[in-house]
C-alpha positions as CSV (number, residue, x, y, z in Angstrom):
1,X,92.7,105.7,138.8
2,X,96.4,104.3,140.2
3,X,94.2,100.9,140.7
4,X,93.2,101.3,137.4
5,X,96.6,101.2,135.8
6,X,98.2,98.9,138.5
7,X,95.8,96.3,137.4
8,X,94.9,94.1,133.9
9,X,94.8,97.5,132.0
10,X,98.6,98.3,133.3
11,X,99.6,95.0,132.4
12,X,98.0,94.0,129.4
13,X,97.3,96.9,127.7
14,X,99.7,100.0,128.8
15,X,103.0,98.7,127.9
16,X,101.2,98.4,123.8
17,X,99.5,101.6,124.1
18,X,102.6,103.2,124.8
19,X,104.7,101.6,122.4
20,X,101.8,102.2,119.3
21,X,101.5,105.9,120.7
22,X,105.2,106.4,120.1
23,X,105.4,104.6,116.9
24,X,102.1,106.7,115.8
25,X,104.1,110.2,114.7
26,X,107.3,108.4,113.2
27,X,105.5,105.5,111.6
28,X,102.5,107.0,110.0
29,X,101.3,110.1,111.4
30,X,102.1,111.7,107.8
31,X,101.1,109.0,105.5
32,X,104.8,109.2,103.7
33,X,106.2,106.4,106.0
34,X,103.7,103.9,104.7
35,X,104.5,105.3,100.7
36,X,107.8,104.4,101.5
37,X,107.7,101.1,103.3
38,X,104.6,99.0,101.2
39,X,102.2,101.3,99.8
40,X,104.6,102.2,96.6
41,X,104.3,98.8,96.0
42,X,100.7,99.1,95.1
43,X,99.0,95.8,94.8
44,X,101.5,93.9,96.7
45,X,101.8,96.1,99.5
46,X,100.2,94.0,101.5
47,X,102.8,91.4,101.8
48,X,105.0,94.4,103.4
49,X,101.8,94.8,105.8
50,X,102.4,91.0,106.8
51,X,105.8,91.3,107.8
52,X,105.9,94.2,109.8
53,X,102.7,92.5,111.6
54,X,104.5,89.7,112.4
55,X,108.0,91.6,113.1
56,X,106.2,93.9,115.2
57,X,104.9,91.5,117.2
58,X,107.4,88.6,117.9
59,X,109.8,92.1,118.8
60,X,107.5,93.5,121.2
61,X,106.9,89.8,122.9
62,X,110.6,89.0,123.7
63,X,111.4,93.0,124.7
64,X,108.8,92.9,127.3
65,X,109.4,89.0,128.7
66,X,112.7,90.1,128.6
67,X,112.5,93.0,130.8
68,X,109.8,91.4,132.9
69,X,112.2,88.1,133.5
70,X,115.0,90.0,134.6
71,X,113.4,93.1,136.0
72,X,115.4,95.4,133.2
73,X,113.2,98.3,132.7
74,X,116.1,101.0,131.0
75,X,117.7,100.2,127.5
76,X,121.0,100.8,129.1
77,X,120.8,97.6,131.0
78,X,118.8,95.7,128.3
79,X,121.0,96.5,125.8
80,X,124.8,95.9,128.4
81,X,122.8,92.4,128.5
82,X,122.2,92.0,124.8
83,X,125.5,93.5,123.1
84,X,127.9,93.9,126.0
85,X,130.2,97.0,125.3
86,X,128.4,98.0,122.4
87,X,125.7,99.1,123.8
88,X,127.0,102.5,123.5
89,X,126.2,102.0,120.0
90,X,122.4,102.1,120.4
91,X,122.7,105.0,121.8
92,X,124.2,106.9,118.9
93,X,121.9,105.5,116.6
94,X,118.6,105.8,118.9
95,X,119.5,109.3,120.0
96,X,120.0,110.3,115.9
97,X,117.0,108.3,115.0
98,X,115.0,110.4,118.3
99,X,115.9,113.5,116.6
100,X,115.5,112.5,113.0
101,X,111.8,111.1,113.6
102,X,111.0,114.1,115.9
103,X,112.1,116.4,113.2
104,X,110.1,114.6,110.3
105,X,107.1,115.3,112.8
106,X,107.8,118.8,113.0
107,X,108.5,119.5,109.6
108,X,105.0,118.2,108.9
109,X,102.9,119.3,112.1
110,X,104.2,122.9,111.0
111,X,103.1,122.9,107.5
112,X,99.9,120.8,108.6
113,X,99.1,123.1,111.3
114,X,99.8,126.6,109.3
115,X,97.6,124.9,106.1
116,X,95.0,123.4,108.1
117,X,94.5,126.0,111.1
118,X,96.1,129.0,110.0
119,X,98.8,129.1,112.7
120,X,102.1,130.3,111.7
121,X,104.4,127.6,111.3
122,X,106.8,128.3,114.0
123,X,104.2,129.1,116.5
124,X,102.9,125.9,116.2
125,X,106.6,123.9,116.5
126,X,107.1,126.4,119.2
127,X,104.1,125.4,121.1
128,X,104.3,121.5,120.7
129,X,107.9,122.2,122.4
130,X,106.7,123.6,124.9
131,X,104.2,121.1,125.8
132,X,106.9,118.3,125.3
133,X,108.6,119.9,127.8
134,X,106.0,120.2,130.2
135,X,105.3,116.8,129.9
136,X,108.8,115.6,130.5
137,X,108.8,118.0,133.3
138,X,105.7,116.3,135.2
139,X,107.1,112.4,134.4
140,X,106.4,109.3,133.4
141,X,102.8,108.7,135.2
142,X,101.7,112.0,133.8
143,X,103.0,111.0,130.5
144,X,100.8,107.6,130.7
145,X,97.7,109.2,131.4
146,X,98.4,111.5,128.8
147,X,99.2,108.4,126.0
148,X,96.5,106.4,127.1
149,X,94.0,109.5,126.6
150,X,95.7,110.5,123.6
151,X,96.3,107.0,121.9
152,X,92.4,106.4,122.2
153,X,91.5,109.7,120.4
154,X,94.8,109.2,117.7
155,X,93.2,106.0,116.8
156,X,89.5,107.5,116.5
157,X,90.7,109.9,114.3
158,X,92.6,107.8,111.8
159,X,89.7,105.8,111.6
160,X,87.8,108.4,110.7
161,X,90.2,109.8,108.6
162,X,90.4,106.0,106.7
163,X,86.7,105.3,106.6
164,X,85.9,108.4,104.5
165,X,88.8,108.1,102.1
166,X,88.3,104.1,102.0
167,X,84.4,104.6,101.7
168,X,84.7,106.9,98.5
169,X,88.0,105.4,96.8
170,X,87.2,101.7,97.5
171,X,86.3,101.1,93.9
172,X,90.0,102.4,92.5
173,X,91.4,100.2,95.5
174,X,89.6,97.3,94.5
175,X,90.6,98.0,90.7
176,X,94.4,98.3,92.0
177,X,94.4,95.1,93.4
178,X,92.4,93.2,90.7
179,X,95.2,94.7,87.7
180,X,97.7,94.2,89.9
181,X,98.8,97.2,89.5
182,X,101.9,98.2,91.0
183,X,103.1,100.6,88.2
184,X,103.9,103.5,90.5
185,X,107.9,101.3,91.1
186,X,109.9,101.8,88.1
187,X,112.1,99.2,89.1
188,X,112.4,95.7,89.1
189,X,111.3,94.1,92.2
190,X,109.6,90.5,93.7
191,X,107.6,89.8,97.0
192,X,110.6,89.3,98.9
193,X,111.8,93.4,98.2
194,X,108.2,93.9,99.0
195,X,108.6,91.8,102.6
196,X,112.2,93.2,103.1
197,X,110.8,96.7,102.6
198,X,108.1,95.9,105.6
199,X,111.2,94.2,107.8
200,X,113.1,97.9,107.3
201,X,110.1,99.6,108.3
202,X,109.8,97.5,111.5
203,X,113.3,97.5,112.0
204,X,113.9,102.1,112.4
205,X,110.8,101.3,114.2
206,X,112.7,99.3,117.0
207,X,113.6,102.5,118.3
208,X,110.6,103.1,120.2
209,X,110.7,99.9,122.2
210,X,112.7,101.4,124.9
211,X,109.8,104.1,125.9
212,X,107.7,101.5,126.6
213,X,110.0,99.6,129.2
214,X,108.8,101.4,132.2
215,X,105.4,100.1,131.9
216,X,106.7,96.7,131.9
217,X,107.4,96.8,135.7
218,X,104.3,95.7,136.4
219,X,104.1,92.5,134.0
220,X,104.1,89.4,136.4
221,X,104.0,86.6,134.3
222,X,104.9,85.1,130.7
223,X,101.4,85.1,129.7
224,X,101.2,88.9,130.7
225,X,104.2,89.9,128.2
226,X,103.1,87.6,125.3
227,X,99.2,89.0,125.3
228,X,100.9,92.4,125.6
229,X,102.9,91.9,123.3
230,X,100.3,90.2,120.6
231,X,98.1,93.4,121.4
232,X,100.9,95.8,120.9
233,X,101.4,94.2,116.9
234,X,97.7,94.8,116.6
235,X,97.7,98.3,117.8
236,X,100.7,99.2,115.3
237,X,99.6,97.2,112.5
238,X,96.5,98.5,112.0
239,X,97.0,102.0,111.0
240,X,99.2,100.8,108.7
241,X,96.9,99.1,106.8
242,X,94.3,101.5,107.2
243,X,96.7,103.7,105.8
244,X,97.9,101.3,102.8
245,X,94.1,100.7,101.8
246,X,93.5,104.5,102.0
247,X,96.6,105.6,99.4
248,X,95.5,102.1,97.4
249,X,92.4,104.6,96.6
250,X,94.7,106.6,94.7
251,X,97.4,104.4,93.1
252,X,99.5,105.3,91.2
253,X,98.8,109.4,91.6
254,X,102.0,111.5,91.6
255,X,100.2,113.8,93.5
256,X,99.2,111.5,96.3
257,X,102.5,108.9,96.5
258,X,104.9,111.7,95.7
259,X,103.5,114.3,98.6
260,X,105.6,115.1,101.6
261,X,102.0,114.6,103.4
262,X,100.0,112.2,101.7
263,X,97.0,112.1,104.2
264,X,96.7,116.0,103.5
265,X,95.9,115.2,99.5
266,X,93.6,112.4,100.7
267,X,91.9,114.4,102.7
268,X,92.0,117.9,100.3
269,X,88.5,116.8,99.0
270,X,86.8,116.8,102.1
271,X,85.1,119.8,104.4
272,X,87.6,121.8,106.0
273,X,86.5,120.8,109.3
274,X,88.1,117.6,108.4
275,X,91.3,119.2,107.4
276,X,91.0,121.2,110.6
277,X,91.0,117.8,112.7
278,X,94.0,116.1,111.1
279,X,95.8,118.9,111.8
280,X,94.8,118.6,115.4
281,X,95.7,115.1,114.9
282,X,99.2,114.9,113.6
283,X,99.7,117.6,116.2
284,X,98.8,115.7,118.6
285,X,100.6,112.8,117.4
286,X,104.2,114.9,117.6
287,X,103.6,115.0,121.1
288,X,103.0,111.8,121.8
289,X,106.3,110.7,119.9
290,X,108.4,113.5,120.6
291,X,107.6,112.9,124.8
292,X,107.8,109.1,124.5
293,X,111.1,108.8,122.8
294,X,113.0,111.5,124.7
295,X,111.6,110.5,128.3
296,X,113.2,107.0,127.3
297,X,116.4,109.1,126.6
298,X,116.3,111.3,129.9
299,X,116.0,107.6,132.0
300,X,119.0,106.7,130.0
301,X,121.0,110.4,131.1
302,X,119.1,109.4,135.2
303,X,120.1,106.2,135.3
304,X,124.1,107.4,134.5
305,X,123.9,110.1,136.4
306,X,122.6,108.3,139.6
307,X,125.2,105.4,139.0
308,X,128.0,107.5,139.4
309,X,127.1,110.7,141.5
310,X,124.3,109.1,143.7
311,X,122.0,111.7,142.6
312,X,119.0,112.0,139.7
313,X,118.1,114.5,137.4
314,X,115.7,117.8,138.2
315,X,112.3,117.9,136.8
316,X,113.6,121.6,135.7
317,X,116.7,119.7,133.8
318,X,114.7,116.9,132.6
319,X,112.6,119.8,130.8
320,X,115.1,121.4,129.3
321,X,117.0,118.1,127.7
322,X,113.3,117.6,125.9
323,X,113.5,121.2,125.2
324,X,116.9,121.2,123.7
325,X,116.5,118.1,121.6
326,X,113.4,119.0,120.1
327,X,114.8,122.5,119.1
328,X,118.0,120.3,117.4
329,X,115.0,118.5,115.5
330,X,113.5,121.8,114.3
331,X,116.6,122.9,112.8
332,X,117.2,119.5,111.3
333,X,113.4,119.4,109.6
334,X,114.2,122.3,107.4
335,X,115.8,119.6,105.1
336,X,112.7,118.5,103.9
337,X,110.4,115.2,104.9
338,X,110.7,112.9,101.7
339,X,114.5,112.9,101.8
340,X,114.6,112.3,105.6
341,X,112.1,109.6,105.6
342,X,113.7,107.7,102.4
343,X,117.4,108.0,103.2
344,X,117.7,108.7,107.0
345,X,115.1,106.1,107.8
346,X,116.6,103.2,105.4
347,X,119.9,104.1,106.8
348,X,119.1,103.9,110.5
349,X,117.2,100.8,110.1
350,X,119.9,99.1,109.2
351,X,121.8,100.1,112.3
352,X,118.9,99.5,114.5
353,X,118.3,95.7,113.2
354,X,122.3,94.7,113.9
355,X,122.9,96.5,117.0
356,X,119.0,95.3,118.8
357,X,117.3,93.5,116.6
358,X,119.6,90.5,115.8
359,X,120.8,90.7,119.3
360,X,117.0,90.5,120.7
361,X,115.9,88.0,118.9
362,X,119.1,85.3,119.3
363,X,120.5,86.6,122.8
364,X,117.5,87.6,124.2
365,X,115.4,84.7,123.3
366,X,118.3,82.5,124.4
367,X,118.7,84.5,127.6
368,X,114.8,84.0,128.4
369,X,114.6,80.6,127.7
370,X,117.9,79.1,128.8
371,X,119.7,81.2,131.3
372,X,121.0,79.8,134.6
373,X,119.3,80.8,138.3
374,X,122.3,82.0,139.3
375,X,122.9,84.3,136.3
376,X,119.5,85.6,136.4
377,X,119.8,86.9,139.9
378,X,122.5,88.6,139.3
379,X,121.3,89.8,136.5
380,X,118.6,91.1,138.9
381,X,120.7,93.0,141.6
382,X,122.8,94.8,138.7
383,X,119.9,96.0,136.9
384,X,117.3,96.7,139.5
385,X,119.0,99.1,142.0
386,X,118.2,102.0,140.1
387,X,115.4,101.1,139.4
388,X,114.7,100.1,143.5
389,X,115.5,103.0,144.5
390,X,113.7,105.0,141.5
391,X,110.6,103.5,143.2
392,X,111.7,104.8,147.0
393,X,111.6,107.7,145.6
């Protein structure tokens, strides 16, 4: 199994599978993210769909050349590199952001989980924390296995969730498109709001990038971080047009567009066994997001913490930071999902496109492709001593 992921699959295919497993709960888990970001847009939704292909995968080729080039695998270092002393800014936004994505999840896994199983709603938050914690508890090559399971089976069961709604709404789609109807926006708007609107959606979604950093250590060549990179815009795409095409099906139905939980009306006309298994689903998928984008945060606190006191975090204290932050997203959930996801969201991708975006994409890139020897080794000593002795350990 360590051979496994030491080899091609750890290169090529881990660092994407991580980042889409993360992206999974906080980019379309619930089916409002993609309402919100292309598919209100009906007809020309798509267009959205373009951009944050493209955006997600240009983004995910420089972050992981970039930390494969100069060995940075925390977003502390990346981001010292990128912005200087502003990183400290990413932080307050990613850490918000962590906690405002978490507690869309768990505003909807509760509802999902007491509607579709049965299970009171705080006994279902209650036990996704507790496996977050665990998780967090046991580290990052538990957490891989666990993503690389868990992706596989997230992505059977959108697709199956997709093909059924797509197989029997396919005609309405179809009709959407060919009346170009996109009557559900009241507003004026042209195929650049439309692109712009996909470019926000990619840019809140920047705030996964750092959980898949740790993978990239094993990346030894440029070739290795573009492929991954080109497969990790696949693997995010996708659902999001599977998505799109599934709500197209229903354009421009209040019911549908305006639901905290879109996929749950898709789905409402089908067995319950089906409703039963999203709910397994989007369960699953809190987990997956919830443990990716705090275990990125914790190698953020270990990584301070072991700079200046010499010593790391316990697997005991790493368990209760995911604790703790997950129960701050609870309390934060009860404000409702469509507001979070339309304001908070908008809001933070702002912040997250001017403090790493921008700064990726012109520093970075210049960094990569026109940075001295001599810089880039020291480069190397400042940010891999942590991580050197991360791997003594």
């Amino acid at each position: 199994m360590n051979r496994f992921f030491q080899g091609k699959y750890g290169r090529y295919f881990l660092p994407a599978i991580i980042l889409q497993s993360v992206l999974i709960g906080g980019g379309f888990a619930t089916g409002r993210e993609i309402v919100e970001f292309g598919a209100k847009y009906g007809a020309m939704g798509w267009v959205a769909g373009i951009g944050i292909f493209v955006g997600f995968t240009v983004t995910a080729v420089v972050t992981f050349e970039f930390a494969r080039k100069f060995r940075i695998f925390n977003y502390r270092s990346m981001l010292k590199e990128l912005i200087g002393p502003f990183w400290i800014l990413f932080d307050l936004i990613y850490l918000f952001l962590a906690i405002l994505i978490i507690s869309i999840m768990a505003s909807a896994t509760g509802e999902i989980m007491q509607t579709t199983l049965g299970i009171n709603y705080w006994i279902g938050v209650i036990f996704i924390t507790v496996i977050v914690g665990i998780l967090n508890f046991f580290g990052k090559e538990f957490i891989e296995r666990f993503k690389s399971i868990g992706t596989l089976m997230l992505m059977i069961g959108y697709l199956i969730f997709a093909v059924l709604v797509i197989s029997t709404t396919w005609q309405d789609a179809i009709s959407v498109i060919r009346l170009e109807d996109t009557s559900f926006v009241k507003d004026t708007f042209n195929v650049g709001t439309v692109l712009w609107s996909g470019i926000l959606y990619v840019g809140y979604s920047l705030v996964i990038y750092p959980s898949a950093l740790f993978t990239v250590k094993r990346q030894k060549s440029r070739k290795e971080a573009v492929f991954s990179g080109v497969i990790a815009g696949i693997l995010m795409t996708i659902p999001w047009f599977l998505t799109y095409f599934s709500i197209l099906g229903f354009y421009p139905a209040d019911n549908v567009l305006g639901s905290p939980v879109p996929w749950l009306e898709m789905l409402s006309g089908f067995p319950s066994f089906v409703i039963v298994l999203f709910g397994v689903v989007v369960g699953w998928t809190l987990i997956e997001t919830a443990s990716g984008m705090i275990h990125a945060f914790i190698d953020r606190i270990d990584s301070q913490i072991e700079e200046h006191f010499e010593k790391v975090l316990t697997k005991f204290q790493k368990g209760i930071i995911a604790v703790s932050t997950l129960i701050l997203s609870i309390l934060l959930s009860r404000i409702g999902i469509i507001d979070l996801i339309s304001k908070g969201y908008t809001a933070m991708a702002y912040g997250m496109i001017l403090i790493f975006g921008l700064p990726l994409l012109t520093i970075g890139v210049y960094k990569i492709f026109f940075m001295s020897q001599s810089s880039k080794a020291k480069l190397e000593v400042d940010a891999g001593v942590s991580d050197d002795k991360e791997s003594a350990r």
